[in-house]
DODOVO-501314 format. One line per 10 residues: their letters; for each residue y, x negated, z negated of C-alpha. Coordinates in pm, whole numbers, plus 50000, padded with zeros to 5 digits. Layout:
DODOVO-501314
a> Y/X/Z; ...;
end
This chain:
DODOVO-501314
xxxxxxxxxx> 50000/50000/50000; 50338/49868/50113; 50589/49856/49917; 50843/50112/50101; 50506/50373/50060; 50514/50257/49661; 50887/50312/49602; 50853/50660/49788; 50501/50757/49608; 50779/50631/49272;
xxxxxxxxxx> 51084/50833/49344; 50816/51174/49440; 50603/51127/49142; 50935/51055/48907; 51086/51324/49015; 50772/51609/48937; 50732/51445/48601; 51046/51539/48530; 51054/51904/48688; 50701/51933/48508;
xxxxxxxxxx> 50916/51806/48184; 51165/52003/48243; 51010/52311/48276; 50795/52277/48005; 51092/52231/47756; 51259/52493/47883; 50986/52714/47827; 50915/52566/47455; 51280/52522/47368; 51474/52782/47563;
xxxxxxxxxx> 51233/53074/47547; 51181/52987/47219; 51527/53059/47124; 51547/53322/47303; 51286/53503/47131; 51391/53374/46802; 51714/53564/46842; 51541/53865/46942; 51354/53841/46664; 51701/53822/46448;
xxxxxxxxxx> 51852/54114/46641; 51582/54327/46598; 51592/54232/46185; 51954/54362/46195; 51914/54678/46348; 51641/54770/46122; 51884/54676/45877; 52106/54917/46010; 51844/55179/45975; 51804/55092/45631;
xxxxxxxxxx> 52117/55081/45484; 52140/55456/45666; 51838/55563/45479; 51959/55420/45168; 52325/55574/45166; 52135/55933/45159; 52068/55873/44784; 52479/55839/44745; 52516/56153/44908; 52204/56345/44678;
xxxxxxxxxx> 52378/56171/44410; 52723/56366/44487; 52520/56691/44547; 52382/56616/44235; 52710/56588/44052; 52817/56895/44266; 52552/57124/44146; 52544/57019/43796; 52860/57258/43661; 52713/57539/43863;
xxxxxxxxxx> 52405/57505/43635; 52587/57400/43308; 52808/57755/43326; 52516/57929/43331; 52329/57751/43037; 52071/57581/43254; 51814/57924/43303; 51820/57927/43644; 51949/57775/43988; 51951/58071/44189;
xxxxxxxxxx> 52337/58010/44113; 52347/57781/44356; 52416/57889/44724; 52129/57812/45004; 52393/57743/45249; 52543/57517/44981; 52197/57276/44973; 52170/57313/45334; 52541/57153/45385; 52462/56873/45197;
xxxxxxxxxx> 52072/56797/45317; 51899/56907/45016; 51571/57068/45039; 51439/57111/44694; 51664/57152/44336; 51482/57095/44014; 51577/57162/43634; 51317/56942/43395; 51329/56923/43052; 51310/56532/42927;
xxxxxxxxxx> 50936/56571/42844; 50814/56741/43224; 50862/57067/43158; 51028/57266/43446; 51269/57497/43322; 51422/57616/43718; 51378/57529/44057; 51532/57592/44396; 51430/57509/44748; 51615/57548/45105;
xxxxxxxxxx> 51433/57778/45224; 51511/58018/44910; 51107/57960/44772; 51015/57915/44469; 50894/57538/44334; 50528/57666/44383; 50567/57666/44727; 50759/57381/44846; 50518/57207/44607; 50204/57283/44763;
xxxxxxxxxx> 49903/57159/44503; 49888/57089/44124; 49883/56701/44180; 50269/56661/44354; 50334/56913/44093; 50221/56589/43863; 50406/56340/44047; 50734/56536/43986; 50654/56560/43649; 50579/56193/43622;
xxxxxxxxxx> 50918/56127/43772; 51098/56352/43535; 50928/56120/43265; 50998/55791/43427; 51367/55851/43389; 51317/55880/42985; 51388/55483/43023; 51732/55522/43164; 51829/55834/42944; 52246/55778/43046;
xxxxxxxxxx> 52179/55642/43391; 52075/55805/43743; 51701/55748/43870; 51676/55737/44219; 51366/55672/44459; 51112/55782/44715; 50795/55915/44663; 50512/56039/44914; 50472/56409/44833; 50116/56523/44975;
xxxxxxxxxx> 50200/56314/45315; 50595/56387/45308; 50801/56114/45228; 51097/56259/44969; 51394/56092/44878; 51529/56186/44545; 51787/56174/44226; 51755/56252/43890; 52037/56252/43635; 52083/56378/43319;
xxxxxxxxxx> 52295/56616/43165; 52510/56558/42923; 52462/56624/42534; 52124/56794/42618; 51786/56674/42706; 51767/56874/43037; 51735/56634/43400; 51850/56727/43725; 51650/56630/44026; 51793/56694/44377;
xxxxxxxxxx> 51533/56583/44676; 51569/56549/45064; 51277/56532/45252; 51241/56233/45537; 51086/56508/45748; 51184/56560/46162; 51540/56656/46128; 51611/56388/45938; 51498/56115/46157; 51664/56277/46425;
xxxxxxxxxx> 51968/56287/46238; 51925/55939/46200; 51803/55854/46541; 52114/55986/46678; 52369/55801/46411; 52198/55509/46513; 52071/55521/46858; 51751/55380/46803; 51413/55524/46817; 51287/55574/46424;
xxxxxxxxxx> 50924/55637/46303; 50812/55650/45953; 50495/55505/45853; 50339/55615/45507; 50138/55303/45383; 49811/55380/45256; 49630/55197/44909; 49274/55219/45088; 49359/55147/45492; 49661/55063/45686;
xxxxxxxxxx> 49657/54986/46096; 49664/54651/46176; 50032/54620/46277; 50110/54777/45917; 49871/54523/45743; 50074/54244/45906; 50403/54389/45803; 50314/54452/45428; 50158/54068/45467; 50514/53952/45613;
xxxxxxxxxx> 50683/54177/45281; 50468/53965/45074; 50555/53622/45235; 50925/53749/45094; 51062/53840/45458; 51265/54134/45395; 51256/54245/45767; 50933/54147/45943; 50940/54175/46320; 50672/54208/46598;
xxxxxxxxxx> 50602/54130/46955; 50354/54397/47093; 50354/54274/47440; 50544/54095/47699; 50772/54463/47717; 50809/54584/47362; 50925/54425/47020; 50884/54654/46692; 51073/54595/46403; 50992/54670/46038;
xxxxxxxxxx> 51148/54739/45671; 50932/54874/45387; 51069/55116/45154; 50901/55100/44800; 50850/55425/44588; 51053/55480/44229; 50692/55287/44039; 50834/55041/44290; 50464/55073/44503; 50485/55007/44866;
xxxxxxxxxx> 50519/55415/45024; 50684/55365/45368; 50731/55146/45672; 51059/55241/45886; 50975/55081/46242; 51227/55114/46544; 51070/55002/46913; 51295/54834/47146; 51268/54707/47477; 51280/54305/47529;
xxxxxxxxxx> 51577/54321/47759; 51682/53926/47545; 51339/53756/47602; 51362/53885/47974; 51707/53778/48070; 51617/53435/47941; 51354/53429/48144; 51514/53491/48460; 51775/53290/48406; 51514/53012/48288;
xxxxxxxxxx> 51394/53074/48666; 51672/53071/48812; 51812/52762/48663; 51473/52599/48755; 51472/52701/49084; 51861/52534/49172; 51718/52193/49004; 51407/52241/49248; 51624/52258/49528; 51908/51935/49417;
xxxxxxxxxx> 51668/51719/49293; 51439/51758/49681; 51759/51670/49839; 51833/51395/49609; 51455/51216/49659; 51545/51251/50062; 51870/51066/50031; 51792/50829/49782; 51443/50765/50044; 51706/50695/50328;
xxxxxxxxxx> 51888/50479/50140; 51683/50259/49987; 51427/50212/50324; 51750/50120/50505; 51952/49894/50268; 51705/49747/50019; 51355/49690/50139; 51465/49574/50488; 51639/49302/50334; 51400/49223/50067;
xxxxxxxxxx> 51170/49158/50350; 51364/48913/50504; 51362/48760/50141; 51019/48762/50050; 50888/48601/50422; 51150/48300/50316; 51004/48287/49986; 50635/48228/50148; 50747/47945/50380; 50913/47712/50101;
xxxxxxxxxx> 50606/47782/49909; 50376/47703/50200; 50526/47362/50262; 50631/47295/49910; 50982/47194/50030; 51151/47327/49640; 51507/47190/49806; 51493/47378/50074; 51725/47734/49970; 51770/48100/50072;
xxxxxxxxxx> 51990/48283/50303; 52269/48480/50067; 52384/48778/50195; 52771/48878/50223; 52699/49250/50053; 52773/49213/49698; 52474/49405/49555; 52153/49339/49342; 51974/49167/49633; 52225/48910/49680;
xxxxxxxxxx> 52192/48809/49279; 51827/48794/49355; 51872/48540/49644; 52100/48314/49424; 51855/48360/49155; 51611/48210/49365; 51849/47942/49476; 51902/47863/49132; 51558/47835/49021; 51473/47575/49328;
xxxxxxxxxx> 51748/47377/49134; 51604/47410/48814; 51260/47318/48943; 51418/46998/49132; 51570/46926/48761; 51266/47022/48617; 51091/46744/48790; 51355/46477/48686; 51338/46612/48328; 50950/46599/48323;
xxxxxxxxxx> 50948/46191/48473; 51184/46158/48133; 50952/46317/47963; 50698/46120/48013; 50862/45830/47909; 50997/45969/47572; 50617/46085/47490; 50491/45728/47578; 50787/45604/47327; 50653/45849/47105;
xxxxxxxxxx> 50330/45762/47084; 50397/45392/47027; 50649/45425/46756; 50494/45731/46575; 50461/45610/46220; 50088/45776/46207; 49804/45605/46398; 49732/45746/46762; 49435/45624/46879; 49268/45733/47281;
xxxxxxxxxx> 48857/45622/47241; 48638/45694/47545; 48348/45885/47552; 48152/45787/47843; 47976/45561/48033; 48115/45187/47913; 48393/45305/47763; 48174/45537/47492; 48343/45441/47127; 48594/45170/47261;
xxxxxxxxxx> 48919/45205/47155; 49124/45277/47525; 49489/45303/47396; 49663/45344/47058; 50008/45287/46932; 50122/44992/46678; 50108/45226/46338; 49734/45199/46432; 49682/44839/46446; 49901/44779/46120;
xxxxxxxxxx> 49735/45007/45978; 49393/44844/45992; 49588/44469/45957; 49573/44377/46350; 49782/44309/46585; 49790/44547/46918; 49587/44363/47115; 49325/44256/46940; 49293/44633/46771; 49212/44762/47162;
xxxxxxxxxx> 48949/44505/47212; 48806/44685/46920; 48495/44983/46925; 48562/45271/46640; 48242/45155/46465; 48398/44867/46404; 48656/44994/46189; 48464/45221/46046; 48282/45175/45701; 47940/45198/45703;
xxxxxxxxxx> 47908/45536/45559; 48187/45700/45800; 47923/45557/46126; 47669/45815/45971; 47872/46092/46086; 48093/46000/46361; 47834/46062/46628; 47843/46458/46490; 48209/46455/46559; 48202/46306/46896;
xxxxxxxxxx> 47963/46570/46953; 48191/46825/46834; 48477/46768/47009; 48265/46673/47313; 48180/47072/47276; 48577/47157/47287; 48700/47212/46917; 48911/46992/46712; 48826/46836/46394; 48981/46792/46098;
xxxxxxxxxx> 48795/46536/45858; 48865/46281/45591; 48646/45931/45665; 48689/45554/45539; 48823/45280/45736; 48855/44922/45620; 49095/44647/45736; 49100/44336/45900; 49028/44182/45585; 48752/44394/45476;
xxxxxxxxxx> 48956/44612/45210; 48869/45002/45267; 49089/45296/45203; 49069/45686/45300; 49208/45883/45612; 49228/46230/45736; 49170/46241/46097; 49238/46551/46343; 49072/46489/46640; 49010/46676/46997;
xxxxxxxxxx> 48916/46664/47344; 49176/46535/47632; 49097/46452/48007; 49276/46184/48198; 49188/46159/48553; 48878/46388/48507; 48718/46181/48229; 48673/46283/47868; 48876/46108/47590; 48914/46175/47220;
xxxxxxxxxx> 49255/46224/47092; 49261/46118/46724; 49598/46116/46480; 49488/45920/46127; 49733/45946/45810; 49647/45684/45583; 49556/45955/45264; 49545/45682/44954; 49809/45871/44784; 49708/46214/44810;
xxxxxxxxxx> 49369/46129/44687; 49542/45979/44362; 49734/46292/44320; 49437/46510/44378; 49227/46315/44084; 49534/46327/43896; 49528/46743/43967; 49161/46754/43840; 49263/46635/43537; 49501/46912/43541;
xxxxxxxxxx> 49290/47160/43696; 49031/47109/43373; 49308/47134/43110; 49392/47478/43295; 49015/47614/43288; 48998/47481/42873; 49292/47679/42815; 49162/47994/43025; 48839/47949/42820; 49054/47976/42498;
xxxxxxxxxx> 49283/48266/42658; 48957/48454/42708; 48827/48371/42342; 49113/48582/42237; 49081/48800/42478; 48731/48877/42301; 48903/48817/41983; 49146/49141/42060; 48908/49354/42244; 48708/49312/41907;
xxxxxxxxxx> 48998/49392/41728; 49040/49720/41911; 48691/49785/41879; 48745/49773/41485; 49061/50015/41525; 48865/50237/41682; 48629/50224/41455; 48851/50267/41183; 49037/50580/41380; 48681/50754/41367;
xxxxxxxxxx> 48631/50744/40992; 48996/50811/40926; 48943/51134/41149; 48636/51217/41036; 48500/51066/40682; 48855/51058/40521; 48968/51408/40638; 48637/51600/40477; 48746/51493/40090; 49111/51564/40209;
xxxxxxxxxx> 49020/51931/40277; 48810/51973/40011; 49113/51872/39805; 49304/52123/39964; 49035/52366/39917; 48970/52374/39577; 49343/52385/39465; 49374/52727/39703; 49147/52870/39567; 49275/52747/39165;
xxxxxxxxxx> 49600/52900/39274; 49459/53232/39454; 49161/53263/39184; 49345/53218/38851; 49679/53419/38790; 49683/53302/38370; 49732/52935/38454; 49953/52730/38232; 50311/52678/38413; 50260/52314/38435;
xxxxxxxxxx> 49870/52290/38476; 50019/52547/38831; 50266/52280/38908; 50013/51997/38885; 49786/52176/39123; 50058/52293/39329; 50154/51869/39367; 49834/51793/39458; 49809/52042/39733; 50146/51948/39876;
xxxxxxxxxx> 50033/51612/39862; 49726/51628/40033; 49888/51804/40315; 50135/51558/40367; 49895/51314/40375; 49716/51488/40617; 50001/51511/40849; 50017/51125/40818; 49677/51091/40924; 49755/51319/41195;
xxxxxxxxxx> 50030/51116/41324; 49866/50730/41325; 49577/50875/41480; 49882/51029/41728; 50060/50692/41727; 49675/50527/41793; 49600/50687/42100; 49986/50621/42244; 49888/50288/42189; 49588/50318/42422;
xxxxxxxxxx> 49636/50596/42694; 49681/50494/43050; 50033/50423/43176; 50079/50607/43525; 50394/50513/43687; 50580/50810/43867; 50951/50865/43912; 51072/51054/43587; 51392/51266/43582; 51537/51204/43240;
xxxxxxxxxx> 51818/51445/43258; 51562/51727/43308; 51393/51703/43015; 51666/51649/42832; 51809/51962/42897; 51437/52153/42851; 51393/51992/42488; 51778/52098/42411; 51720/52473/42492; 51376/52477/42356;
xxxxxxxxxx> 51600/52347/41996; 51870/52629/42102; 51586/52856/42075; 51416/52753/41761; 51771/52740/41576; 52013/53036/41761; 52253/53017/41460; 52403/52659/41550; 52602/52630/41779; 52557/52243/41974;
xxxxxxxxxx> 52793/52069/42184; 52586/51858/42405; 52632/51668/42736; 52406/51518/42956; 52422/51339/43265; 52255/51465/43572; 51994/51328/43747; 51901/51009/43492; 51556/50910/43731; 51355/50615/43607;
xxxxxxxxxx> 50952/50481/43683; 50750/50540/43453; 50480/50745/43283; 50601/51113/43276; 50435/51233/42936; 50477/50939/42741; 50861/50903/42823; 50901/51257/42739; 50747/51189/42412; 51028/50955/42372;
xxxxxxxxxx> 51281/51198/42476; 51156/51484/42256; 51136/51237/41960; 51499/51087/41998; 51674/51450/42028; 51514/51609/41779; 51621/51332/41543; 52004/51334/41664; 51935/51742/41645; 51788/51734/41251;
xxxxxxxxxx> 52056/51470/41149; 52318/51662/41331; 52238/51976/41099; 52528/51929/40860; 52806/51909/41090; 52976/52227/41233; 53115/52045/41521; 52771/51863/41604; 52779/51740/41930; 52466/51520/42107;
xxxxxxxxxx> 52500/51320/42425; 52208/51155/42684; 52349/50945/42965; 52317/50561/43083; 52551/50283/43090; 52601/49953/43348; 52554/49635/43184; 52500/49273/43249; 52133/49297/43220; 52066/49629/43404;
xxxxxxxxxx> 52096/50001/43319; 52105/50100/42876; 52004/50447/42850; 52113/50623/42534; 52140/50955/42305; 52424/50969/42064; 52481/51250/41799; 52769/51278/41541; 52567/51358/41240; 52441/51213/40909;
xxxxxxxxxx> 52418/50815/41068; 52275/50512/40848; 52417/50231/40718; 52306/49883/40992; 52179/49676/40729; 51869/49940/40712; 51883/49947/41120; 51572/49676/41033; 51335/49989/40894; 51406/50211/41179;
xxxxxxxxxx> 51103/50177/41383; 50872/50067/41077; 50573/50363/41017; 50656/50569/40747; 50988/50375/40648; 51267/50673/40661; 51653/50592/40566; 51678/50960/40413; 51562/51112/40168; 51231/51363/40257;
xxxxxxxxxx> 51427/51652/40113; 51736/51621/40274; 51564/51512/40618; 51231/51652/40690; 50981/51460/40813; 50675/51217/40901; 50836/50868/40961; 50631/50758/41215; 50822/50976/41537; 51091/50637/41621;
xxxxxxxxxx> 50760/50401/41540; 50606/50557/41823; 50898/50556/42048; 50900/50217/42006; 50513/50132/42107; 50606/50357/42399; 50937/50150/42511; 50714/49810/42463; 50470/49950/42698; 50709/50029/42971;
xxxxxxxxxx> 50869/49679/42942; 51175/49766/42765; 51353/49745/42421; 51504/49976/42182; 51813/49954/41947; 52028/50183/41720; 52412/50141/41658; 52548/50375/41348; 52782/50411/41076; 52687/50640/40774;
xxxxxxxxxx> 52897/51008/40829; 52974/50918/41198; 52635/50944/41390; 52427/50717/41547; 52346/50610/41913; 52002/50450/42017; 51979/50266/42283; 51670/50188/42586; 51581/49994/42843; 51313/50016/43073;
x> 51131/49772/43317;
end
């Protein structure tokens, strides 16, 4: 294939892909947008049918208010006071008077019957009762809803009258003449769908589905014609009862089509006309030319002639910068082969004043082991001069012991790999010493030659022994590292031990204690006032120390759990420990500030152990102040980020600040201060574990801040 026919087969196939590509986006994009704001108009005007629905219960509300003086003149007996033509002008089909436990006391329909017969069985008759009832839990307020009664929807009101326990309920039925009344305020076509508890079609099992996904106005595509839109209506127990569903026509989804097509159609027809210009064009001014170019090309490189140069055209165009390109990389080729003749002559400089040894030994025929060239490091290395060093064979400046093995790396580098080995050499005057050779295969006029570079390695093998020595101090003291290492995990072992019996074995007497005293005080109402005391000590005793128990074994496992770093937002749990105080203690009132979004790495339940621990201490010390105030946020400083919670309460005096995080050591008295004494000891143990530190700044009356880091 020429190159013309590639360039056309190019420009044809380019231009498909991107009609292909263009059409498919247009049909995933475009129609796609299209149909999404079908979707969105068809949302609103079921909307609009909504909100129409809904403003009926405004209007039964104001019939409601309307009819209830008619019925309060006449001492609520009966609603044949009220005019027919009266519910008819305001769209109500059914009046009921209901006692506030279900009891009807009058009723009124349209059509001038009686409640028994727009009711037509003994179950709605329930259902309106049921209402009546419902609207007990809004005694002052309106009820309004829908209900299905038997299969008609009804839209009703109840309110109450005032000073009495009498209801008012004022219904409109959803029946024909009210979706046509609707229909025609709205102009679209309106069905209602009751939704059944047992079976539902499929397009009203998808709609309830869409309710439940939370979209308030689900719509659907029936077919490539007709798009249905949806809003459910939920009765006063706030059940689903009824779908309203309008059916348009997809006049949206159809325009965009056609204008998709249309648009498609006009880039069809450009981009043809563009491939059959851009095809003339390029036949007649490129690949003529480049013709001409390449046949030139072919006869410098058939005869090798690189100073011979290219015609350059007059037209100032991509062509002519190939030509001169060409041009200029004859010249660098002619300068190339100048530079490589100096190149040659710096490498054979190289080699003879490189200050490791270079050695060339042959590997066939006579020349097998002789030493065929190698540069003056070489021959002062092994104490000769130059030429007597190349009337020299490798073995002979090899030590006995490094002959046992250089045959296996001739043969390896004979096999085309390079070798890297250490061997032993001796001088001129017999005195050995150790070199690292790196050795390959070379061929010079189609014969093989080993390439070897020697470094004289007397020094690194001192350092190495001297490295051993080092190397066996390192392994006695990682011998003695794990001794302790055995020596702690023993030492756990023990804790645990001793966390069992202090669980189990010490907390049996403990309760016993506990036991016996209960039942002394229960049992025995004539004990002596101080012989009840006594007991009553003991008890309280053995129930704090229980609690104490409760809280090393607590402290214990911190010590021991897992750490599993995830990113931690501080400020969040400060402000869900705060409320959860609010709650516990509604009459004080807390100032407290905290800054948002504090978000560190670390272990999400331990550090909220720390945070619960540090505010409820500024909370509980905070208790005496009406103005108590508490604060979490984090400060810059020279060694990273200080996170803190300050309160304004009792404080401590700093020369105590040493007992702080000491189990069971407290700076307040038990009965002023409640608690354990072990809650900032295991704050701590949590901070150490995370890498940090933690701190406390106070003054007594004046509060106290602590202060964290974390790793």
């Amino acid at each position: 294939m020429t190159l013309s026919q590639r360039t056309i087969l190019i420009i044809v196939s380019t231009f498909i892909a991107l009609f292909f590509i263009l059409g498919v986006s247009s049909d995933l994009i475009l129609l796609k947008s299209f149909a999404t704001l079908e979707r969105v108009v068809v949302a609103d005007n079921i909307q609009i049918v909504r909100n129409e629905i809904e403003e009926s219960y405004d209007e039964l509300l104001a019939a409601s208010l309307q009819f209830r003086p008619i019925v309060s003149a006449h001492r609520y007996a009966s609603l044949s006071r009220i005019p027919l033509t009266t519910l008819q002008s305001n769209h109500v089909d059914l009046v009921i008077c209901f006692s506030r436990s279900g009891q009807v006391m009058s009723s009124l329909a349209a059509a001038g019957d009686l409640l028994k017969r727009s009711v037509e069985s003994a179950r709605q008759f329930a259902q309106l009762t049921d209402i009546a009832l419902l609207s007990q839990k809004t005694p002052d307020y309106p009820l309004s809803g829908l209900i299905i009664l038997g299969d008609k929807p009804l839209q009703l009101v109840i309110t109450p009258f005032p000073d009495t326990d009498l209801l008012l309920m004022v219904g409109r039925y959803l029946d024909r003449n009210e979706i046509n009344r609707i229909t025609a305020l709205t102009e679209f076509v309106l069905e209602l769908v009751p939704v059944s508890t047992e079976r539902n079609s499929p397009a009203i099992s998808a709609a309830l589905a869409a309710v439940t996904r939370s979209e308030e106005n689900p719509v659907q595509v029936v077919d490539e014609d007709t798009v249905v839109g949806y809003t459910l209506f939920k009765d006063v127990f706030d059940r689903p009862a009824l779908f309203a569903k309008i059916t348009e026509e997809r006049l949206l989804y159809k325009q965009g089509k056609a204008s998709i097509m249309y648009i498609l159609s006009a880039l069809f027809i450009t981009g043809g006309v563009f491939c059959c210009v851009m095809l003339f064009f390029i036949r007649g001014a490129i690949l003529s030319r480049l013709a001409t170019l390449t046949q030139r090309v072919f006869q410098i490189t058939t005869h090798g002639d690189i100073s011979a140069r290219l015609p350059v055209s007059e037209h100032q165009d991509e062509l002519k910068d190939l030509a001169v390109s060409i041009n200029s990389m004859l010249e660098s080729l002619e300068k190339a082969e100048h530079i490589v003749r100096e190149s040659e002559e710096r490498y054979r400089l190289l080699f003879e004043r490189a200050p490791d040894a270079i050695l060339i030994i042959g590997m066939e025929d006579d020349e097998a082991g002789r030493i065929v060239a190698a540069n003056q490091a070489a021959a002062e290395q092994h104490g000769y001069t130059l030429d007597e060093f190349l009337r020299l064979r490798i073995y002979d400046v090899n030590t006995a012991e490094s002959n046992a093995i250089t045959g296996g790396i001739f043969a390896t580098v004979a096999s085309g790999e390079w070798v890297t080995a250490e061997v032993w050499h001796q001088k001129k005057d017999g005195t050995q010493f150790p070199i690292e050779i790196h050795a390959g295969l070379i061929k010079i006029d189609g014969k093989k030659y080993t390439l070897g570079f020697d470094r004289d390695i007397t020094q690194r093998k001192i350092t190495e022994e001297m490295n051993h020595m080092h190397l066996q101090q390192v392994r006695h003291l990682n011998d003695e590292l794990n001794r302790n290492a055995n020596e702690l995990a023993a030492a756990n072992n023990e804790l645990e031990a001793f966390n069992y019996s202090v669980s189990h074995d010490m907390r049996g007497p403990l309760t016993r204690i506990s036991g016996y005293c209960q039942l002394l005080l229960d049992a025995d109402s004539h004990l002596e006032p101080g012989v009840r005391e006594y007991i009553s000590r003991i008890y309280e005793s053995e129930v704090w120390l229980n609690e104490m128990i409760d809280a090393l074994l607590y402290m214990a496992q911190l010590t021991r759990v897992e750490i599993v770093p995830e990113s931690v937002n501080l400020s969040i749990f400060a402000e869900e420990i705060l409320k959860e105080l609010s709650l516990e203690c509604p009459e004080r009132t807390v100032r407290t500030r905290i800054e948002p979004d504090i978000v560190v790495s670390g272990d999400s339940r331990l550090l909220k152990i720390v945070m619960i621990n540090l505010l409820n201490n500024a909370w509980k010390y905070s208790s005496g102040k009406c103005d108590a105030a508490i604060e979490f946020g984090v400060v810059q400083s020279e060694s990273g980020l200080k996170y803190y919670i300050r309160d304004n309460g009792a404080g401590f005096d700093m020369k105590d600040a040493g007992k702080l995080f000491r189990v069971f050591k407290r700076l307040h008295n038990s009965s002023q201060f409640a608690g354990t004494g072990i809650g900032l000891a295991t704050v701590q143990r949590i901070i150490f574990r995370h890498g940090g530190r933690i701190w406390a700044e106070a003054e007594p009356g004046n509060g106290a801040t602590f202060f964290f880091t974390l790793s």
